[in-house]
Steps between C-alpha positions, in 0.01 A plus 500: 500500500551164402295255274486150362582557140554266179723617192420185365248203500572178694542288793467655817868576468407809277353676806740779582496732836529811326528905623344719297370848637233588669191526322301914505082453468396688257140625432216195598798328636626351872839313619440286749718310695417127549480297785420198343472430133370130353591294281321368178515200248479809298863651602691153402319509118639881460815413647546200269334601163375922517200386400191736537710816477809392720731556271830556671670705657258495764405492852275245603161470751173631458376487843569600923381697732653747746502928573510799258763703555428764207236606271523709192257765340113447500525217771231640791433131646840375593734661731837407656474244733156332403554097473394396133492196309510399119416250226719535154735780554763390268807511706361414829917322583618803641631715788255726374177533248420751294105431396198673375284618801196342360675144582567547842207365744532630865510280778290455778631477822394143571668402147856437560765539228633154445108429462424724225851406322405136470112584360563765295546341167399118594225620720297718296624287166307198730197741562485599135457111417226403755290829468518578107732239281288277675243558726529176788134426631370276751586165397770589227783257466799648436873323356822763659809442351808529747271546786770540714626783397386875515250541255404128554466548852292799480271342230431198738357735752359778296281183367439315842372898600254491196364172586695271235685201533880494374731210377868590572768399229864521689797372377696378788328250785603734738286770416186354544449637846567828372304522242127564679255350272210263551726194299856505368639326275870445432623548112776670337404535186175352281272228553292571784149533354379130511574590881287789480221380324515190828487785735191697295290178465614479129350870436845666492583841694301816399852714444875442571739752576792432286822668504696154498608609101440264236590184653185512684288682197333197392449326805298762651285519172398128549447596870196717444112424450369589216486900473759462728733812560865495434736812641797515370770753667861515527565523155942471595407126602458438088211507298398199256332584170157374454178577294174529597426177326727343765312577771280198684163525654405859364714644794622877483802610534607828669854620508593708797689845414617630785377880392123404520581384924446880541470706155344790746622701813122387594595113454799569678316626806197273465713164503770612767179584704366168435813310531591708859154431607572079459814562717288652811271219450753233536356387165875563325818444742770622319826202529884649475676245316865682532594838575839618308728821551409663157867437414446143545236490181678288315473215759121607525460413164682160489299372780191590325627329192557184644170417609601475916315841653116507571312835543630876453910592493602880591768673438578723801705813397803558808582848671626698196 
């Protein structure tokens, strides 16, 4: 099989279409083979730096969907042939993934692949921040950084569906369209809260969403009311040092690691159950931004650098 492998951190240049063999499950253990596999914020910071245990060599992606084709010892609920889907399986860019049984969901029928690709990790990361991070109720006004993008975009409605209000931060004119939230506002870095506090009557928002990395860290602290929630996630973006003295307004501040999304094979069902149930609703549409041959990653990746997609990209694995 082949794979998108790095010897080395870098540019998108460093992305190599490697063979390597095929990979055997071994006990607790399926390969599937993908039919579409997305692509993460969180792929470019392990391609660039190995940070959070990407040391290379490695092979990239944590996330797809598509069919089992074999299961190893002590695996009684998959079978060859059943349509799966997965969030963080490290190695996701691939012909073929080798994961733990306990992290594949199965699909239902009226769940299509490239739909449970694209929500897998920015879906049930978005569910994770408006159920439990923090809870949106009625009348909650909520800042979402890059709102046009994946996790953005599913924020925007995950909040509208809980009966919040959201204010969009985007980065390019352009996107405000795509961006779905009740105001956006255009910035590219800091210095949008006096605009936020104009929009919340002088109040400030209840939470933001942040993953814009520390050129937007202080901004969105003078964004919030007081007691005011800050989430912090996407820790590849950059973190700024602070202390709690810093902080204004006696907000909190919760950094989002990605292993408390779904710490459980429970949370794993319970959110993609939530998160599929939003889709059927037309509560959550799920946008394509770009769909890539898997060999084509390395363009994936630049166009998700440079700030031009909106909404989910897939890599789509090719007849092997």
């Amino acid at each position: 099989m082949r794979t998108i492998h790095i010897e080395r951190h870098g540019g998108p240049e460093v992305l190599a279409w490697t063979e390597v063999p095929d990979p055997t499950p071994g006990p607790g253990q399926a390969v599937v083979a993908p039919t579409a596999i997305g692509v993460n914020y969180m792929d470019i910071g392990a391609r660039e730096t190995g940070m959070g245990g990407w040391a290379a060599p490695v092979t990239l992606g944590v996330e797809g969907a598509g069919r089992v084709v074999a299961v190893g010892d002590g695996v009684s609920d998959l079978a060859a042939g059943d349509r799966v889907a997965w969030f963080y399986v490290p190695g996701s860019y691939a012909e073929l993934v080798l994961a733990p049984a306990e992290s594949l969901v199965k699909l239902p029928d009226d769940i299509d692949d490239e739909t449970a690709a694209a929500v897998m990790m920015q879906g049930l990361t978005a569910n994770h921040f408006t159920t439990e991070t923090y809870a949106i109720k009625p009348g909650d006004v909520a800042v979402v950084h890059a709102a046009a993008g994946g996790v953005g975009r599913m924020l925007t409605q995950m909040i509208k569906a809980r009966g919040g209000t959201s204010i969009g931060l985007v980065s390019r004119p352009e996107k405000v369209a795509a961006a779905q939230a009740d105001h956006v506002l255009v910035s590219s870095g800091g210095g949008f809260e006096d605009k936020i506090r104009e929009l919340t009557g002088g109040e400030g928002a209840h939470v933001v969403y942040d993953g814009g990395g520390a050129p937007t860290f202080r901004s969105s602290q003078l964004s919030l009311r007081r007691h005011g929630v800050h989430v912090y996630y996407g820790p590849f973006m950059g973190v700024p040092t602070l202390t709690p003295m810093d902080l204004p307004n006696s907000i909190l501040l919760s950094y989002a690691a990605v292993g408390d999304h779904v710490p459980t094979r429970e949370a794993l069902i319970h959110r993609t159950g939530e998160v599929f149930d939003l889709v059927r609703q037309g509560q959550v549409t799920v946008h394509i931004g770009g769909r890539y041959p898997l060999k084509d990653a390395a363009q994936a990746h630049s166009d998700l650098e440079s700030r031009a997609t909106t909404g989910k990209l897939l890599l789509v694995p090719q007849d092997r």
